[in-house]
N, C-alpha and C positions, 0 to 999 in steps of 0.2 A: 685648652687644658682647664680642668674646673679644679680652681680653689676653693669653691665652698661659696656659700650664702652668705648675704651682708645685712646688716641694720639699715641697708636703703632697701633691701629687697621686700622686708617689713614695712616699711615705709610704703610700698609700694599695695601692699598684698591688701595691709589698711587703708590705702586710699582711693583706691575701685572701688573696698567695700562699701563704703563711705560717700563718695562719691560717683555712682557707677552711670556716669552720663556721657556722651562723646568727647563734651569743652575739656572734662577733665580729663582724659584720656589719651587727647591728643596733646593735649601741654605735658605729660607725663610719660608719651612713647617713648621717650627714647629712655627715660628710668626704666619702664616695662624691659626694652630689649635689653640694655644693659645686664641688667641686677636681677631680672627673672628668667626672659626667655632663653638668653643666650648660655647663661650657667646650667640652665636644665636641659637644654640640648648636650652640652659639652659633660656634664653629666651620664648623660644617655650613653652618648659616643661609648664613653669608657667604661662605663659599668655593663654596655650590650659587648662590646667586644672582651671582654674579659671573661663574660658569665658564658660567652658562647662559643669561647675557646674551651670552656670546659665540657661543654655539652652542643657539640657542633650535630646532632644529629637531630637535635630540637626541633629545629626550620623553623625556626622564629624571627619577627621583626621589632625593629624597633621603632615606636610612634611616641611622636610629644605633642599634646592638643594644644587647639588651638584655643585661643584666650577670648575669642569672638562668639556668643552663642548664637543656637541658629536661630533665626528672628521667628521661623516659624512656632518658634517651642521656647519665647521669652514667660509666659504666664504670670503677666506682671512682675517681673524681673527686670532688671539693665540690661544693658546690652553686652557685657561684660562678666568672665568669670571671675571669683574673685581668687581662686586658686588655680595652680597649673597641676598637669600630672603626667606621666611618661608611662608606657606599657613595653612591656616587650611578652609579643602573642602573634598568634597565626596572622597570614597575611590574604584573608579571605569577607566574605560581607556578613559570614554570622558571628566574628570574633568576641560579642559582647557575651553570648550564650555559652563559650568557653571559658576555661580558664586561663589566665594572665598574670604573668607579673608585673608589678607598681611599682610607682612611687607616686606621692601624694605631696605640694606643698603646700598649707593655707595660711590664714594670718595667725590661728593657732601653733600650731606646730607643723610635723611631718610625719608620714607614716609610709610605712609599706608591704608588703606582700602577697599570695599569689588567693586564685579564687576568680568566682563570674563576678561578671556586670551583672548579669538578669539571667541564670541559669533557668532553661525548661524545664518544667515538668516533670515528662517524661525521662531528662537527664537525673533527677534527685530521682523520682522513683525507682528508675535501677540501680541507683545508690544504695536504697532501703531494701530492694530484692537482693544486694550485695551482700549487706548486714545480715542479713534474717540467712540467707545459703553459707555465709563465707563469716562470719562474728570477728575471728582472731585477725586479717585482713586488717580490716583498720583497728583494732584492738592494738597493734602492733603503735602505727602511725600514730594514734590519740596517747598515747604512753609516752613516747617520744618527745612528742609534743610538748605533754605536761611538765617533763623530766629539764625540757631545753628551757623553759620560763622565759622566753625572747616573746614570743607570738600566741593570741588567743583566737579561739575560735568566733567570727563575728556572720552576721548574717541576721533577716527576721526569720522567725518559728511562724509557722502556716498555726494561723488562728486556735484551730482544732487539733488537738495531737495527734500524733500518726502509729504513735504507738510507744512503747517504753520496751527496749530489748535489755539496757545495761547503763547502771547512776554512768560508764564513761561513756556507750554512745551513743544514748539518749538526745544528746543534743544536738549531735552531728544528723543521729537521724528524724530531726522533728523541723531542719531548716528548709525554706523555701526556695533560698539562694543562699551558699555562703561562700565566704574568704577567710584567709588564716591571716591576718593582719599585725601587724606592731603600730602605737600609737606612738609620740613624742612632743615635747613641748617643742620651740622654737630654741634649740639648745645650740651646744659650743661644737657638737657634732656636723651638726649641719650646713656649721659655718667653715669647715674643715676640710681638705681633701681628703681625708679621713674615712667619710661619709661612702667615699666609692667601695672600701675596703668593708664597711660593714652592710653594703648593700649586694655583694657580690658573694659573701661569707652566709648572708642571711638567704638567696636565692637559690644559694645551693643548699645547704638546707632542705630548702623547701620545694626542690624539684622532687624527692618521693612526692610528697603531696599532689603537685600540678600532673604528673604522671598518673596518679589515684584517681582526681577527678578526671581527666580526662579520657577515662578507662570504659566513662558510662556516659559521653557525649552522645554514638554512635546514632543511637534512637530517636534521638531527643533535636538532631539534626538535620536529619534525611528528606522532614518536608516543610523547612526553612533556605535549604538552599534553591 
């Protein structure tokens, strides 16, 4: 059962960062499972079977990474993350180029919502041929958005503009990759079973959205898999 986040799990989140070497790491396992890994599973648990009781037709799974980077891909890094984060997304090998629901915990705060890792190409540009044929479509969605003041649109803008249809979707159409995310400090929420209630409020939410994006995968997939 997750009761929420502690000031050792801070304790914890700070001291990988800080110290991100094995001696410390393994003097500090059992803080890690305690006070990180086990409440963000337990976490998981309940906020995946709640959000998928409402939307059982998803076919979504639920993953929590792991804390370990791959040594192939340290780039002068630890060996260590110094954040954890939970998805619940397809259960296939291109699930980074979809989109997913989060959650994020770091030594700053927490965050979450839905959006790619690394969206294709090809997946944004039938996004833009979406816009340019269909305008009122996400015209609808970006209004909405604006209206709920919970979550911002985040993502980088491709170097070069791609074009300017409208001041609102302008931005949606100029991103390279993006997420509808919420930011938070290390708050009282967090530390709360609370946390499940507003993670599960916020997802649904945000299933128009992950339905939106995922409207313009099809393309953008075909010869990744």
């Amino acid at each position: 059962m997750f009761t929420g986040y502690c000031d050792k799990t801070l304790d914890f989140l700070w001291g990988i960062r800080l110290n991100n070497d094995r001696a410390w790491f393994t003097e500090h396992k059992d803080d890690y499972l305690q006070y990180l890994y086990q409440p963000t599973m337990d976490l998981g648990n309940e906020v995946y079977a709640r959000f998928m009781g409402k939307f059982p037709k998803l076919d979504l799974n639920l993953h929590v990474c792991r804390i370990y980077r791959d040594a192939r891909r340290l780039h002068g890094r630890g060996p260590y993350k110094d954040h954890l984060w939970l998805t619940i997304r397809p259960e296939n090998d291109v699930w980074s180029h979809q989109p997913v629901f989060w959650f994020e915990i770091t030594p700053e705060g927490w965050s979450y919502g839905v959006g790619f890792w690394n969206a294709d190409a090809r997946t944004m540009a039938a996004m833009r041929r979406d816009i340019d044929e269909d305008p009122k479509r996400l015209a609808k969605l970006a209004r909405r958005l604006k209206k709920d003041g919970r979550f911002r649109l985040q993502g980088q803008d491709y170097a070069r503009s791609k074009g300017d249809p409208s001041p609102l979707l302008t931005p949606w159409y100029n991103k390279k990759s993006l997420s509808i995310g919420c930011d938070r400090p290390f708050d009282a929420l967090v530390c709360s079973p609370e946390l499940i209630d507003a993670l599960v409020d916020g997802f649904t939410f945000l299933e128009p959205y992950y339905q939106y994006l995922k409207s313009f995968c099809k393309a953008g997939l075909e010869d990744l898999k």
